[in-house]
One Martini backbone bead per residue (centre of mass of N, CA, C, O) as a GRO file, in nm:
protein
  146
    1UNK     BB    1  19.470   4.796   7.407
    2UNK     BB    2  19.397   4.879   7.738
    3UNK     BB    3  19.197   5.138   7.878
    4UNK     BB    4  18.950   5.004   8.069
    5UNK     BB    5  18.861   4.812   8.345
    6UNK     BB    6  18.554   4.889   8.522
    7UNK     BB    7  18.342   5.144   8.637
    8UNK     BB    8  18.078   5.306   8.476
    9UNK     BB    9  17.928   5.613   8.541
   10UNK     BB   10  17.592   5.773   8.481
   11UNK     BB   11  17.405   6.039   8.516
   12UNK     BB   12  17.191   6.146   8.272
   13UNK     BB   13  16.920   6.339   8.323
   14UNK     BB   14  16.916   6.444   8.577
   15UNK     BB   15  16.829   6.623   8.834
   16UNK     BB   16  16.628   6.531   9.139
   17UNK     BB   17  16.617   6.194   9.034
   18UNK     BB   18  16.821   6.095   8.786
   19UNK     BB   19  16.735   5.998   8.580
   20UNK     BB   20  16.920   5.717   8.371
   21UNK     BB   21  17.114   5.636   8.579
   22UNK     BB   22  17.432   5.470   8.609
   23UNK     BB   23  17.597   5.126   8.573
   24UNK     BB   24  17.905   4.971   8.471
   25UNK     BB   25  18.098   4.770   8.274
   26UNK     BB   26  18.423   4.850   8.125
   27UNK     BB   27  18.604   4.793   7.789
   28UNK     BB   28  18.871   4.936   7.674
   29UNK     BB   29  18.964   4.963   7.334
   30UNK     BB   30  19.291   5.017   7.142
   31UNK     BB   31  19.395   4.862   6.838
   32UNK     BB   32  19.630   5.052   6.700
   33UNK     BB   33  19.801   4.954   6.952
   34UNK     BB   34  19.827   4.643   6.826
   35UNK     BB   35  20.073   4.465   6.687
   36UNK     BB   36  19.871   4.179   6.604
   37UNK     BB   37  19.727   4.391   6.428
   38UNK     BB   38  19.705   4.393   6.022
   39UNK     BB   39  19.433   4.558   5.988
   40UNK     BB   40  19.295   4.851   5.941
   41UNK     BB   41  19.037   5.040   6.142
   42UNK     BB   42  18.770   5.235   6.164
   43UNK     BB   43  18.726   5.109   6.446
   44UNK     BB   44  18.975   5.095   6.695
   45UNK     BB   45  18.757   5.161   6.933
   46UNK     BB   46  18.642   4.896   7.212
   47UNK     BB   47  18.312   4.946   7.355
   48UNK     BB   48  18.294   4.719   7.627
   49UNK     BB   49  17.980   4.627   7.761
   50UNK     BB   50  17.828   4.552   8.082
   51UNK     BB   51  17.622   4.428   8.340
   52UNK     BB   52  17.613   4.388   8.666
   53UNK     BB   53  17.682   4.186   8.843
   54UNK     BB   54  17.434   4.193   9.113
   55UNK     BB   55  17.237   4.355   8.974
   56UNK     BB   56  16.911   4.491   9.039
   57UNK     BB   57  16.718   4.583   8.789
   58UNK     BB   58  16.423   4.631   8.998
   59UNK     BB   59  16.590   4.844   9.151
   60UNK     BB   60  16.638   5.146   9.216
   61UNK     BB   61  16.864   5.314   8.995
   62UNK     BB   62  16.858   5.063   8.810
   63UNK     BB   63  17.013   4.996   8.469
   64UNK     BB   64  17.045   4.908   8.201
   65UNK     BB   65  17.186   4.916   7.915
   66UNK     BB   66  17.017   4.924   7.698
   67UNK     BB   67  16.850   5.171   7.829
   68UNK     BB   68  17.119   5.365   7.842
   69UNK     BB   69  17.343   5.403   7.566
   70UNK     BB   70  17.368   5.665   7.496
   71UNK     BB   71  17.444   5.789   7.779
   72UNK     BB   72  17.725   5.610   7.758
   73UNK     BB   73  17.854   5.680   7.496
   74UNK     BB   74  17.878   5.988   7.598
   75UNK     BB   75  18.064   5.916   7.860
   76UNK     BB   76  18.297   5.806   7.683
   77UNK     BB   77  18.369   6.028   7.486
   78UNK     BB   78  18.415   6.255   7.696
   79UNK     BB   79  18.607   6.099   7.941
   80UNK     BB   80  18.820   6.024   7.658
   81UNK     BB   81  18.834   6.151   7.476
   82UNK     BB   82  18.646   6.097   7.180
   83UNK     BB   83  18.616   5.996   6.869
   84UNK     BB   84  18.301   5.850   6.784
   85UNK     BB   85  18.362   5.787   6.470
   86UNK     BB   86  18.578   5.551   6.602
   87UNK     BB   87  18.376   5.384   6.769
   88UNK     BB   88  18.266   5.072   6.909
   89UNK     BB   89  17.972   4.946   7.025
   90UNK     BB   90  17.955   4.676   7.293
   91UNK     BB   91  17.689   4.447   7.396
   92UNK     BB   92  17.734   4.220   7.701
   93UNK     BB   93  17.647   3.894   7.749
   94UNK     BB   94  17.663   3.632   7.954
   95UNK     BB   95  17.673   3.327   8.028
   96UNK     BB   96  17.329   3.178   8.158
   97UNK     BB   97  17.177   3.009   8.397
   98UNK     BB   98  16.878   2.758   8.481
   99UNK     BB   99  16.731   2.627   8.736
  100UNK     BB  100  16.741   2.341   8.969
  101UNK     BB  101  17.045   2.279   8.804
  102UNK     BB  102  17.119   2.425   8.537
  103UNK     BB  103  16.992   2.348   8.269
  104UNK     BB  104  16.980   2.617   8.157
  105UNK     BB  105  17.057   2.834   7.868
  106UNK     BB  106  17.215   3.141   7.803
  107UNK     BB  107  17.355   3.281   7.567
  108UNK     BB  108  17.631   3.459   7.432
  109UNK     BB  109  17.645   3.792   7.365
  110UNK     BB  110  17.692   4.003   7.082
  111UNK     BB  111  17.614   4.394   7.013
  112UNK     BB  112  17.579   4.609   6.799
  113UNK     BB  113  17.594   4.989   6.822
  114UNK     BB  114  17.431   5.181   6.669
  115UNK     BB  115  17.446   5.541   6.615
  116UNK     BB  116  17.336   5.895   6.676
  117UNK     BB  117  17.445   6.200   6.612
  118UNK     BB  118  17.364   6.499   6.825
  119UNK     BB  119  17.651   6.627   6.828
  120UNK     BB  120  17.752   6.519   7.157
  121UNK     BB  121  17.493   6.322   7.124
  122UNK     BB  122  17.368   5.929   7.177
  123UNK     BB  123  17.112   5.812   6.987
  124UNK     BB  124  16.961   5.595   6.854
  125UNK     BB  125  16.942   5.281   6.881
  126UNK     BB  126  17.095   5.003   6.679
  127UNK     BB  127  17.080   4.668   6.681
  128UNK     BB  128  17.346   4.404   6.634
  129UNK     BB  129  17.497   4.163   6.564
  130UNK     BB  130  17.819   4.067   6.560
  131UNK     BB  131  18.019   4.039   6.345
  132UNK     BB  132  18.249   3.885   6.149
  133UNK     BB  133  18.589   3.906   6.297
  134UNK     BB  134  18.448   4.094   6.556
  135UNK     BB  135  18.393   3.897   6.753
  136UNK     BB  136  18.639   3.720   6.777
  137UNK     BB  137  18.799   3.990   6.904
  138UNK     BB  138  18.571   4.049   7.122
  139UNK     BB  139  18.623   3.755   7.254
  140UNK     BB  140  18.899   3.769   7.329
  141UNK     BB  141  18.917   4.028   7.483
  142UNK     BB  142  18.745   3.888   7.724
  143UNK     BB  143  18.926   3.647   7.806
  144UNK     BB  144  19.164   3.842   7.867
  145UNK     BB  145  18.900   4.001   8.047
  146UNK     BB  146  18.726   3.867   8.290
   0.00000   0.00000   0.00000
């Protein structure tokens, strides 16, 4: 069941200057509730993050999901009162060519974002490739919400 598909906006550091705020797209689902799930999962809330499309990410406060997820994950368990460790969270990078025919390809990428959790703020992140079969459902939720 999705929960929000939309642009998710974060603070980051605030103070004069608000280092590290910025914006994603974010695609927010919750397994727990999808008929079509026949196996109980640990973590049935996925957050799935990706940059957004034509943003200058070199231009003044454009800042990556990569460089900022912490802030992400926070400003997600927080905004949408979820328990952190009930959530999942991927960033995703969709296919893209370059090329003067665009003959060169960049394969989509699933990455899995492991976070340690100090109080209620998600630090050190650790990525790893999103393994099967949880790829395969967050590919399907993805073509299903384009």
């Amino acid at each position: 069941m999705k929960l929000f598909d939309d642009i998710l906006v974060w603070e980051g550091y605030g103070g004069k200057f608000n280092l590290a705020s910025g914006r994603c797209r974010l695609r927010l689902f919750d397994l727990s509730k999808d008929k079509n799930v026949t196996v109980r999962l640990l973590k049935p809330i996925v957050a799935v993050v990706s940059n957004l499309p034509g943003d200058d990410l070199s231009a003044m406060k454009k800042v990556s999901v990569r460089a900022c997820i912490g802030h992400i994950a926070t400003t997600i368990v927080h905004r949408f009162k979820l328990e952190h460790n009930r959530m999942l969270v991927v960033e995703y990078y969709p296919k893209t060519t370059y090329g003067q025919q665009s003959e060169k390809v960049i394969p989509e990428k699933f990455d899995m974002v492991d976070l340690k959790w100090h109080g209620d703020k998600a630090l050190f992140p650790d990525w790893r490739p999103l393994p099967s079969p949880m790829l395969e459902t967050v590919r399907q939720l993805i073509a299903e919400n384009p």
